[in-house]
PyMOL Python script that loads the backbone (N, CA, C, O; Angstrom):
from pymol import cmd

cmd.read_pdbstr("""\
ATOM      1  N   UNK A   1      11.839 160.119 -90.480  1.00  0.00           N
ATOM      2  CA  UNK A   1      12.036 161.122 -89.460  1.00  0.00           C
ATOM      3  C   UNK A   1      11.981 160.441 -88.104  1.00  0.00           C
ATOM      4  O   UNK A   1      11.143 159.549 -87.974  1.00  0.00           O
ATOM      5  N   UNK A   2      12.733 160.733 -87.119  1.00  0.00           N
ATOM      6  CA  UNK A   2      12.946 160.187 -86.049  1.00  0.00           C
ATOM      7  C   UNK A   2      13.045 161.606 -84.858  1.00  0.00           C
ATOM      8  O   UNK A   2      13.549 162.588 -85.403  1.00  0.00           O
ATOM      9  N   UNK A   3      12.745 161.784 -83.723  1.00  0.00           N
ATOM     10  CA  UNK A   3      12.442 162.710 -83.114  1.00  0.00           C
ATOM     11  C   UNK A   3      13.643 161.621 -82.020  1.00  0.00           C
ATOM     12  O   UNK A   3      13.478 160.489 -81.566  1.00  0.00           O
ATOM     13  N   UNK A   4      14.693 162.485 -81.920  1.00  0.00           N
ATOM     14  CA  UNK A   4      16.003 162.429 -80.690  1.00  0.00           C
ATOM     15  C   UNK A   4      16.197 162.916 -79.638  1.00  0.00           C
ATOM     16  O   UNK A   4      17.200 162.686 -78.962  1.00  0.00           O
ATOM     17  N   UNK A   5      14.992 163.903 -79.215  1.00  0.00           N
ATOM     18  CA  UNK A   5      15.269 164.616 -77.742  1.00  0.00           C
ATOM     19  C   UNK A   5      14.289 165.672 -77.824  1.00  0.00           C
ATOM     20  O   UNK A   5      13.709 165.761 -78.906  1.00  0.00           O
ATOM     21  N   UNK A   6      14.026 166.367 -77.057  1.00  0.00           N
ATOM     22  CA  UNK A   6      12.849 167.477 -76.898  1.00  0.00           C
ATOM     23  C   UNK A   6      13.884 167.912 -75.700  1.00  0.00           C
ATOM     24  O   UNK A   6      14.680 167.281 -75.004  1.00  0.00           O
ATOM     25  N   UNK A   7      13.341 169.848 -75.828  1.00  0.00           N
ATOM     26  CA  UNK A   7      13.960 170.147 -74.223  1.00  0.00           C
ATOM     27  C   UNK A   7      12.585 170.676 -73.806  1.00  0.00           C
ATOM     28  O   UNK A   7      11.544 170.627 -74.462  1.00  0.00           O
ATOM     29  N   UNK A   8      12.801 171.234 -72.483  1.00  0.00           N
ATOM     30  CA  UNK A   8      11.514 171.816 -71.908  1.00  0.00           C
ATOM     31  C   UNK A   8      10.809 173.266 -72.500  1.00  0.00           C
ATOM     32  O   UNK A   8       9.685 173.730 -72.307  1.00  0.00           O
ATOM     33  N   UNK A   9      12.327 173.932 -73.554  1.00  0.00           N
ATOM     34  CA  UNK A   9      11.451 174.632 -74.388  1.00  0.00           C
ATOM     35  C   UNK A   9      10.935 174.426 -75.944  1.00  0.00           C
ATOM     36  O   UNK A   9      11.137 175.007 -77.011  1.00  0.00           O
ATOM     37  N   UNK A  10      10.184 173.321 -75.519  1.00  0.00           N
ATOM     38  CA  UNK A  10       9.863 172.972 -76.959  1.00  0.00           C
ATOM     39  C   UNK A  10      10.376 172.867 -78.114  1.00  0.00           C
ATOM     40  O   UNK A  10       9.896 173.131 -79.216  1.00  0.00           O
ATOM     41  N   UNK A  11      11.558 172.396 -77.766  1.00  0.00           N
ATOM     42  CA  UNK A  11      12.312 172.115 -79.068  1.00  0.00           C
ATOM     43  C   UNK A  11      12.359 170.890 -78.910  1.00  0.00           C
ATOM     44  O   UNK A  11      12.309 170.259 -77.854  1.00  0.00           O
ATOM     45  N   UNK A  12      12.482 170.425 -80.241  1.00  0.00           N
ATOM     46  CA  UNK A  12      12.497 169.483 -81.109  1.00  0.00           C
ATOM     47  C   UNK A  12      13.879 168.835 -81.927  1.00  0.00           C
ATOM     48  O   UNK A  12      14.145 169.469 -82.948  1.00  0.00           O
ATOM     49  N   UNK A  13      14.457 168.104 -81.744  1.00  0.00           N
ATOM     50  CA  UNK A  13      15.647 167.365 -81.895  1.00  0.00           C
ATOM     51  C   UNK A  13      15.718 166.449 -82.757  1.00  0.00           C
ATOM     52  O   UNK A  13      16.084 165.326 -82.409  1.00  0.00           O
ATOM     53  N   UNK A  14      15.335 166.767 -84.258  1.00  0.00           N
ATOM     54  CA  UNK A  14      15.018 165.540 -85.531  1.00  0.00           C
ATOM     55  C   UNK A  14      16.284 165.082 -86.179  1.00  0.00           C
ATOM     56  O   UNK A  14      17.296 165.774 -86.299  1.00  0.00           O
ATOM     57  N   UNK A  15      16.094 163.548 -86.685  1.00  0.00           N
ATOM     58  CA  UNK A  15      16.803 162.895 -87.699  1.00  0.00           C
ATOM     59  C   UNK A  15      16.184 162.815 -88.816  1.00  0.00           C
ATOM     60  O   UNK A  15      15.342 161.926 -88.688  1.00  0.00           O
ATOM     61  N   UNK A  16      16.138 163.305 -89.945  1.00  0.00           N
ATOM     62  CA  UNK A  16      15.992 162.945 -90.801  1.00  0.00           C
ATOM     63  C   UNK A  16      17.490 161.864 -91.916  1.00  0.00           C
ATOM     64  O   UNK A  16      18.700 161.776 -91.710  1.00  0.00           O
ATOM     65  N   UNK A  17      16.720 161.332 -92.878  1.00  0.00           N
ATOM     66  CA  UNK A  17      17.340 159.850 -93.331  1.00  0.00           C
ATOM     67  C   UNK A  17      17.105 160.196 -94.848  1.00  0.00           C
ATOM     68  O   UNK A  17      17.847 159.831 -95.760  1.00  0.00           O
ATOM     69  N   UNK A  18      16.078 160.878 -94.972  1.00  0.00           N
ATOM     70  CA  UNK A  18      15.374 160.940 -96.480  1.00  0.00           C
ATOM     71  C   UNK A  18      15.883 162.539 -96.727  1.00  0.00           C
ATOM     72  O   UNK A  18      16.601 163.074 -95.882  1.00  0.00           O
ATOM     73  N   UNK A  19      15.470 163.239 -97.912  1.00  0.00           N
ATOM     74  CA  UNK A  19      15.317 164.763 -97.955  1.00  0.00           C
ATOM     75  C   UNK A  19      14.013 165.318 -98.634  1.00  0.00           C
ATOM     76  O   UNK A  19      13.415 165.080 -99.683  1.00  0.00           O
ATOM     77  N   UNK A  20      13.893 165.912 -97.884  1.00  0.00           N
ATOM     78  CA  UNK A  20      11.969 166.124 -97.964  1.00  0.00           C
ATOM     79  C   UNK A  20      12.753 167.980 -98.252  1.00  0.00           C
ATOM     80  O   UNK A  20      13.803 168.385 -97.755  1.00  0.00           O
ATOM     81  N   UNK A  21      11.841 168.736 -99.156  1.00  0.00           N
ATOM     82  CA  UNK A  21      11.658 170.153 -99.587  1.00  0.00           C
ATOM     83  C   UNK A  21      11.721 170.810 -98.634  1.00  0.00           C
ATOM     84  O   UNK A  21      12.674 171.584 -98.547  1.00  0.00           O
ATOM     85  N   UNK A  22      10.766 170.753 -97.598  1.00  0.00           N
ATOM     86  CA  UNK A  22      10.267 171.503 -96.723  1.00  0.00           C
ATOM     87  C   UNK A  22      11.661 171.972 -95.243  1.00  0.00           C
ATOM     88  O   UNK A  22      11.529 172.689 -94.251  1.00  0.00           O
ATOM     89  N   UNK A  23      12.998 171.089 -95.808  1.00  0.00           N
ATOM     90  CA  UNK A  23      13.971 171.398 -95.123  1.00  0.00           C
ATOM     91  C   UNK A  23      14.432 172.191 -95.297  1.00  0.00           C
ATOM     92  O   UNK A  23      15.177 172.499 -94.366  1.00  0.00           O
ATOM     93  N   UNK A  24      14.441 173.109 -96.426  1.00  0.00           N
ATOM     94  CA  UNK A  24      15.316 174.184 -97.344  1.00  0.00           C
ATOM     95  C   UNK A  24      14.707 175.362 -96.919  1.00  0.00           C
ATOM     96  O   UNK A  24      15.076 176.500 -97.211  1.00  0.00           O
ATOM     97  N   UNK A  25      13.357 174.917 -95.918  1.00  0.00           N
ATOM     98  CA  UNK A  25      12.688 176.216 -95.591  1.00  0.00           C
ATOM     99  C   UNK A  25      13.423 177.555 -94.675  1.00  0.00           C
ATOM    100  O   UNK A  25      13.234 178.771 -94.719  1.00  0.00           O
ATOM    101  N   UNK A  26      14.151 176.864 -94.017  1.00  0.00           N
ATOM    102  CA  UNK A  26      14.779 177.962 -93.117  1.00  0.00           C
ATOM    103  C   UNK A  26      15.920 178.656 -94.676  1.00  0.00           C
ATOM    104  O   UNK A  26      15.980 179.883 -94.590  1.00  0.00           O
ATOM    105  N   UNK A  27      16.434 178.306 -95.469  1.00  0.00           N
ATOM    106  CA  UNK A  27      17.568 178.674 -96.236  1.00  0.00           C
ATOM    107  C   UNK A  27      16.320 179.804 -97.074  1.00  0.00           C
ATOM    108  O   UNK A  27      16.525 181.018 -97.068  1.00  0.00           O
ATOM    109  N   UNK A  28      15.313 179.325 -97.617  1.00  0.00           N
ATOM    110  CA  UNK A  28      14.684 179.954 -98.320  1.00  0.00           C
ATOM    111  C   UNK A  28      14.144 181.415 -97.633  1.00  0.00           C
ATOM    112  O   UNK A  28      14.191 182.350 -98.434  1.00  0.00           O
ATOM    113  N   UNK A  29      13.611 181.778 -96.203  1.00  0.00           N
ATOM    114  CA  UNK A  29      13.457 182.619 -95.650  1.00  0.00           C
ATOM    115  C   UNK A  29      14.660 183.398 -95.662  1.00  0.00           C
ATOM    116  O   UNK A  29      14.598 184.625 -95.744  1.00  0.00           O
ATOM    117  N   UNK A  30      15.956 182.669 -95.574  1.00  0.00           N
ATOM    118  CA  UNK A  30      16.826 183.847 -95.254  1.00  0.00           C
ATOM    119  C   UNK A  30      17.420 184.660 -96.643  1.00  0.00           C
ATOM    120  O   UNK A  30      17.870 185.797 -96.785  1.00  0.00           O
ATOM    121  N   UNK A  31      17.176 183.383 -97.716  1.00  0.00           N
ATOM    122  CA  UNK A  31      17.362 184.855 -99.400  1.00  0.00           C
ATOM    123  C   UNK A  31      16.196 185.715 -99.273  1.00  0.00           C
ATOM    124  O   UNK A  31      16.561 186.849 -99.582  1.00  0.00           O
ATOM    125  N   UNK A  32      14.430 185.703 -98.829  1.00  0.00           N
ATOM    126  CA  UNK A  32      13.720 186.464 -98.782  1.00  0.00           C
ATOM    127  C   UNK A  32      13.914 187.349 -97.876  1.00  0.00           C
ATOM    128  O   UNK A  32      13.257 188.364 -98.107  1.00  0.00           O
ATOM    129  N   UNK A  33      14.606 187.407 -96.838  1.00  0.00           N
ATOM    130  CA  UNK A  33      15.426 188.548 -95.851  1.00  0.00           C
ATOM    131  C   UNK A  33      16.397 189.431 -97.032  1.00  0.00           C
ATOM    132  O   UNK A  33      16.193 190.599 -97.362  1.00  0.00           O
ATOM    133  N   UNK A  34      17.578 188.460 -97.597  1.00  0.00           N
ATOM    134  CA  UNK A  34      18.440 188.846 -98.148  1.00  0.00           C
ATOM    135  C   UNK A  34      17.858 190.376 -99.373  1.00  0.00           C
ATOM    136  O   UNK A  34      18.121 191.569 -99.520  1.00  0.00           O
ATOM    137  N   UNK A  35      16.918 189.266-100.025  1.00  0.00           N
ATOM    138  CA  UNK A  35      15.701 190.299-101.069  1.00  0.00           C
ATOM    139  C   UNK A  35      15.354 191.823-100.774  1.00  0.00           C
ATOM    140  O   UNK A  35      15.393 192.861-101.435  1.00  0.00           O
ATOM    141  N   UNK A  36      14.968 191.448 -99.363  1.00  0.00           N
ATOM    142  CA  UNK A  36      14.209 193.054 -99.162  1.00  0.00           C
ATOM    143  C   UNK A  36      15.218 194.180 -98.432  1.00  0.00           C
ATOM    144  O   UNK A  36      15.132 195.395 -98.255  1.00  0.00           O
ATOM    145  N   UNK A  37      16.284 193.091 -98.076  1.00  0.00           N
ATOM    146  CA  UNK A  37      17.374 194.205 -97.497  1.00  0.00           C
ATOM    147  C   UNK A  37      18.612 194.483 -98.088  1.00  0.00           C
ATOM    148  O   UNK A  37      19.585 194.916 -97.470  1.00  0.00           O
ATOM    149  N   UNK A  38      18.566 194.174 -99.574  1.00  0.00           N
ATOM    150  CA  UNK A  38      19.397 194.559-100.604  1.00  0.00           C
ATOM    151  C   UNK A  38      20.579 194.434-100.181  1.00  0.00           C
ATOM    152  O   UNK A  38      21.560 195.169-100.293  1.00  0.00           O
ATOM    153  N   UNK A  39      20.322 192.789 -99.348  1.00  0.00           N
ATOM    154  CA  UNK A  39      21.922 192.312 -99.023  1.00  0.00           C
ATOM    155  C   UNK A  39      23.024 191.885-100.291  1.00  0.00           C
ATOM    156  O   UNK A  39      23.493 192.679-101.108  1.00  0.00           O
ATOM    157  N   UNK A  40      23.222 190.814-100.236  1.00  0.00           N
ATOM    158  CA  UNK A  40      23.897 190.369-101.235  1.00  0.00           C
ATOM    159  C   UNK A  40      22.895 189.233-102.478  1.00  0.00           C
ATOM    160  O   UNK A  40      21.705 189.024-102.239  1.00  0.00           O
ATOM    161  N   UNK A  41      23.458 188.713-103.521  1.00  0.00           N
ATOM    162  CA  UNK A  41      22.850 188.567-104.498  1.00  0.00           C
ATOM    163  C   UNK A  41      23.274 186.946-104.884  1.00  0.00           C
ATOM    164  O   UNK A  41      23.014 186.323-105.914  1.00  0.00           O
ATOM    165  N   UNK A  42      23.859 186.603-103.935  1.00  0.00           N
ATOM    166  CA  UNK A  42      24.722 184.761-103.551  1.00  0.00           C
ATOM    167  C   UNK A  42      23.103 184.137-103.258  1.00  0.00           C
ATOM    168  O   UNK A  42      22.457 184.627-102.331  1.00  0.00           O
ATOM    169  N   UNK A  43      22.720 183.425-103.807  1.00  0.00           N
ATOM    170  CA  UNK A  43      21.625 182.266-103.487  1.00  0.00           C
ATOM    171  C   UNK A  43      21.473 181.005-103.098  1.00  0.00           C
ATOM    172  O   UNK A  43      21.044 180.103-103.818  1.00  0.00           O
ATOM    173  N   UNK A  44      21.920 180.868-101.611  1.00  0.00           N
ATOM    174  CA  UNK A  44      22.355 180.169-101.295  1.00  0.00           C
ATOM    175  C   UNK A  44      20.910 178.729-101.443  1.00  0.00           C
ATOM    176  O   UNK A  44      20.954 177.613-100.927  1.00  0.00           O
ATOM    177  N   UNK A  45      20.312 179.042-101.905  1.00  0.00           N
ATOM    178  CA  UNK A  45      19.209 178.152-101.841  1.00  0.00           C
ATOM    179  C   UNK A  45      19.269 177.252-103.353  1.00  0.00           C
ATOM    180  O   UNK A  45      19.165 176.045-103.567  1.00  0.00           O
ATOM    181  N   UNK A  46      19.419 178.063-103.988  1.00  0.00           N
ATOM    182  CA  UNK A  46      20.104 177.042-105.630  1.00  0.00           C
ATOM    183  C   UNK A  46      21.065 176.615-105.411  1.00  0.00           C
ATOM    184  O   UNK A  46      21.380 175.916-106.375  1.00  0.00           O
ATOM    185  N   UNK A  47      22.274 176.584-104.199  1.00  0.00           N
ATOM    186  CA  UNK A  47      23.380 175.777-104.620  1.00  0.00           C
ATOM    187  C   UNK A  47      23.127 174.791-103.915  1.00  0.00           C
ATOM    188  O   UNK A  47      23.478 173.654-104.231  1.00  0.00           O
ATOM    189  N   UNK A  48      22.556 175.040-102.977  1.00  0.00           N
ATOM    190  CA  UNK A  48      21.751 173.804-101.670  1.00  0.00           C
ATOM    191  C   UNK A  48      20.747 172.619-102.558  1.00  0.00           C
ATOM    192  O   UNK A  48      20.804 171.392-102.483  1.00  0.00           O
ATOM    193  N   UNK A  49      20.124 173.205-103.134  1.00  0.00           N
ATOM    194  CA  UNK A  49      19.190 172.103-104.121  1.00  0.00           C
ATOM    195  C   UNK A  49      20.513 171.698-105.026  1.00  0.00           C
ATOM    196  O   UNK A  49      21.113 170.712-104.598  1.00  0.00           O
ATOM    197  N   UNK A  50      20.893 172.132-105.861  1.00  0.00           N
ATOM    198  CA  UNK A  50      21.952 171.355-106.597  1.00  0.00           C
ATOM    199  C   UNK A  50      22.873 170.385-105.884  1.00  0.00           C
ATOM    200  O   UNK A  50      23.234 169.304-106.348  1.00  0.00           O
ATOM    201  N   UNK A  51      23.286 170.990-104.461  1.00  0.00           N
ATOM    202  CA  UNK A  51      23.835 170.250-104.261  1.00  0.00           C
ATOM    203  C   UNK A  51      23.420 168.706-103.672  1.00  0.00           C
ATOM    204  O   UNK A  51      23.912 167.583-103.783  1.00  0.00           O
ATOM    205  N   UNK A  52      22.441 169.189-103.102  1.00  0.00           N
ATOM    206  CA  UNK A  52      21.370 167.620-102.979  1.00  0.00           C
ATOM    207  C   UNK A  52      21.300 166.789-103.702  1.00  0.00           C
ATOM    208  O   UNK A  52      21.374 165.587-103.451  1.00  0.00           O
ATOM    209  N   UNK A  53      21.122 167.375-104.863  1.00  0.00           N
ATOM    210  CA  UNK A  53      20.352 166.665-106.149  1.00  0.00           C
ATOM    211  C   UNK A  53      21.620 166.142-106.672  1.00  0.00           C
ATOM    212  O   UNK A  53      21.274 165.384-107.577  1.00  0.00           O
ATOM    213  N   UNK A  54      22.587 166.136-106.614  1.00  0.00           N
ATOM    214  CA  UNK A  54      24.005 165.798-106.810  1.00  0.00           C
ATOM    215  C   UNK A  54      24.151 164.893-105.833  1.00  0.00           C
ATOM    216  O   UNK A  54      24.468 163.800-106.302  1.00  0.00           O
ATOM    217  N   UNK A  55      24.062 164.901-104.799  1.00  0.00           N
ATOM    218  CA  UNK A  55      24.432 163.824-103.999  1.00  0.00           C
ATOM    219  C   UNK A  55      23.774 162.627-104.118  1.00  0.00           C
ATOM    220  O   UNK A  55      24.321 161.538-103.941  1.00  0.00           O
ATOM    221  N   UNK A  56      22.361 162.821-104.476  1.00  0.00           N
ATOM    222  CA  UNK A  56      21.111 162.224-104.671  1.00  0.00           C
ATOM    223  C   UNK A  56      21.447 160.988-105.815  1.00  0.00           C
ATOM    224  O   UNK A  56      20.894 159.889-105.857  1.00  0.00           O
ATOM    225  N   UNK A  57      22.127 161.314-106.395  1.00  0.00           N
ATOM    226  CA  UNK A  57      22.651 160.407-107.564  1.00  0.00           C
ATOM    227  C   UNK A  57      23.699 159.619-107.741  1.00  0.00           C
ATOM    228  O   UNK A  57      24.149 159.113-108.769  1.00  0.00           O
ATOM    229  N   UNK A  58      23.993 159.572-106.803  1.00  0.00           N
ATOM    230  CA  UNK A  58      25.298 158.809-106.132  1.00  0.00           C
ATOM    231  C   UNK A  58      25.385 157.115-105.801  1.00  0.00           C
ATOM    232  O   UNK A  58      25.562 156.932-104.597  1.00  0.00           O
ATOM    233  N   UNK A  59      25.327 156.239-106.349  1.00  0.00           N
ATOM    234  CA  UNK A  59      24.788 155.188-105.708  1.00  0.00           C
ATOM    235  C   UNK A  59      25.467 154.699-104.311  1.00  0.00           C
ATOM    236  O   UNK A  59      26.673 154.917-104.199  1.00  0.00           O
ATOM    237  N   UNK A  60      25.039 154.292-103.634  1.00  0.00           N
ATOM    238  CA  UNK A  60      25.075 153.774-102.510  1.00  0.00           C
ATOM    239  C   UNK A  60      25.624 154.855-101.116  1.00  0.00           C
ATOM    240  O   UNK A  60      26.329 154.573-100.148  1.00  0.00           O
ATOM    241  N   UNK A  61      25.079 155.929-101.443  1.00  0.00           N
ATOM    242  CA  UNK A  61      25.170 157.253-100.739  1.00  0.00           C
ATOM    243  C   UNK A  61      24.511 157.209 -99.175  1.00  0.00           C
ATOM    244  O   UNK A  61      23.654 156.346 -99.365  1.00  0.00           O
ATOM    245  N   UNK A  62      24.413 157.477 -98.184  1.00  0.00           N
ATOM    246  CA  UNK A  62      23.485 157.912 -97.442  1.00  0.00           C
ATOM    247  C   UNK A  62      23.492 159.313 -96.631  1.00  0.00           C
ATOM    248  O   UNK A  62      24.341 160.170 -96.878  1.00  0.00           O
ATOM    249  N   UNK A  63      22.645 159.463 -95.797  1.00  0.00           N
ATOM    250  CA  UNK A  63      23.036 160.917 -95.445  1.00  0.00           C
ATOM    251  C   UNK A  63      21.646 160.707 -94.130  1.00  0.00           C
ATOM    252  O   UNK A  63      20.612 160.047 -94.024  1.00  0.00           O
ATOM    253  N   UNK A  64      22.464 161.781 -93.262  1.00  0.00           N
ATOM    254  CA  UNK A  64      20.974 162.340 -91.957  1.00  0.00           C
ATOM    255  C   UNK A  64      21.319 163.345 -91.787  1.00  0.00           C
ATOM    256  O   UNK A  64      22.461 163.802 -91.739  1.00  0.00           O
ATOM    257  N   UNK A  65      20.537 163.714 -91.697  1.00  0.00           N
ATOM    258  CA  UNK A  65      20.133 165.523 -91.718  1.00  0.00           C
ATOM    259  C   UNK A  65      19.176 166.134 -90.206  1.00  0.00           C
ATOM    260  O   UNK A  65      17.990 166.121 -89.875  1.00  0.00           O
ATOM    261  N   UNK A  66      20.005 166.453 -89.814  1.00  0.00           N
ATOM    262  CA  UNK A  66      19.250 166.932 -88.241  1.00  0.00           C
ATOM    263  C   UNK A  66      19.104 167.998 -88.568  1.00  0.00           C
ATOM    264  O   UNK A  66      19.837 168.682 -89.282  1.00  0.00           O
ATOM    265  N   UNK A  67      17.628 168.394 -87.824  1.00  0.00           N
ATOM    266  CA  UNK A  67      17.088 169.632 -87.486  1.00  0.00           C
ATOM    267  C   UNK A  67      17.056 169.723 -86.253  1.00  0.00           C
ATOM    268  O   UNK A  67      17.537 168.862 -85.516  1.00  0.00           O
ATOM    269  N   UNK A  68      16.011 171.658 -85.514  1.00  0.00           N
ATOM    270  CA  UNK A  68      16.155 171.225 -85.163  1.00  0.00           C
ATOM    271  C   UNK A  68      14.858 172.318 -84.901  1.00  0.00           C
ATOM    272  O   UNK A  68      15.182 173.490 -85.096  1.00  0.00           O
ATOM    273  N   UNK A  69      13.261 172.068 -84.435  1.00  0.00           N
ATOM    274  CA  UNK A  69      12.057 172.506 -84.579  1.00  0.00           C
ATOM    275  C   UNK A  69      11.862 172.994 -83.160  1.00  0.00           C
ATOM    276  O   UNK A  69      12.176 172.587 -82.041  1.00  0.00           O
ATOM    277  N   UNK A  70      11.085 174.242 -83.763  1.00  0.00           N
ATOM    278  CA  UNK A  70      10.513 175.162 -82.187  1.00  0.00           C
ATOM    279  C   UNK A  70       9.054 175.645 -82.701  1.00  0.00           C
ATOM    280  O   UNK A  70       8.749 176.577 -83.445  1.00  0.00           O
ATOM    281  N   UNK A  71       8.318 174.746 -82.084  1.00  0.00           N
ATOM    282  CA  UNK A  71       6.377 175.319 -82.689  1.00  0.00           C
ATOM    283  C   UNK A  71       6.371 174.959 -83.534  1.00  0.00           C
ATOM    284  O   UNK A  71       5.777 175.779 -84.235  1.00  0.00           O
ATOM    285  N   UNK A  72       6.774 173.843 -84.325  1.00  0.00           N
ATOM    286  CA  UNK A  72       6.397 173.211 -85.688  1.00  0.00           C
ATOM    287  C   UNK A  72       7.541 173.959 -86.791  1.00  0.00           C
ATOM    288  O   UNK A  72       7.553 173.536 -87.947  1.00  0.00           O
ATOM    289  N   UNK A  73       8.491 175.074 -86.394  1.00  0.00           N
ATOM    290  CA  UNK A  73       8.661 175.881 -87.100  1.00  0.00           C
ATOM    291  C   UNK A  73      10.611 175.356 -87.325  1.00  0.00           C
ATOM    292  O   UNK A  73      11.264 175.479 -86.289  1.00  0.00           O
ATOM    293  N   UNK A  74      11.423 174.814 -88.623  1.00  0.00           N
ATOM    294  CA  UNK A  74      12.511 174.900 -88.489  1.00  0.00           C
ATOM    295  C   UNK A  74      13.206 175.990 -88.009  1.00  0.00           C
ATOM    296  O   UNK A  74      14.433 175.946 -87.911  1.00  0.00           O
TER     297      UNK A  74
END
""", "prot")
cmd.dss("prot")
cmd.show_as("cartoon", "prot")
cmd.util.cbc("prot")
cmd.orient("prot")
């Protein structure tokens, strides 16, 4: 993880290099939105892990993944 910029409202401007779980967090809040407001029934959070985990196996692959954090919070 590499931190690329901050603004004055506390945001946070990350590189990530690796894939750590805790990135999927914003995807995962929004099927638990989806859940209680009897949106649609697309999970976008299983095709996101598959699709990782697919890439993941790739030899000589790389990837960065920017976020982008306000209060610790993606």
């Amino acid at each position: 993880m590499k931190i690329i910029g901050t603004k004055d409202n506390d945001l946070k401007f990350i590189l990530h290099t690796s894939f750590q779980s805790k990135l999927f967090s914003p995807i995962g809040r929004f099927i638990n939105w989806k859940l209680e407001n009897n949106w649609d029934d697309y999970n976008e959070l299983y095709h996101a892990i598959n699709y990782i985990e697919g890439i993941k196996r790739i030899e000589g692959i790389w990837y960065e993944i920017h976020i982008i954090e306000k209060m610790k919070k993606l």
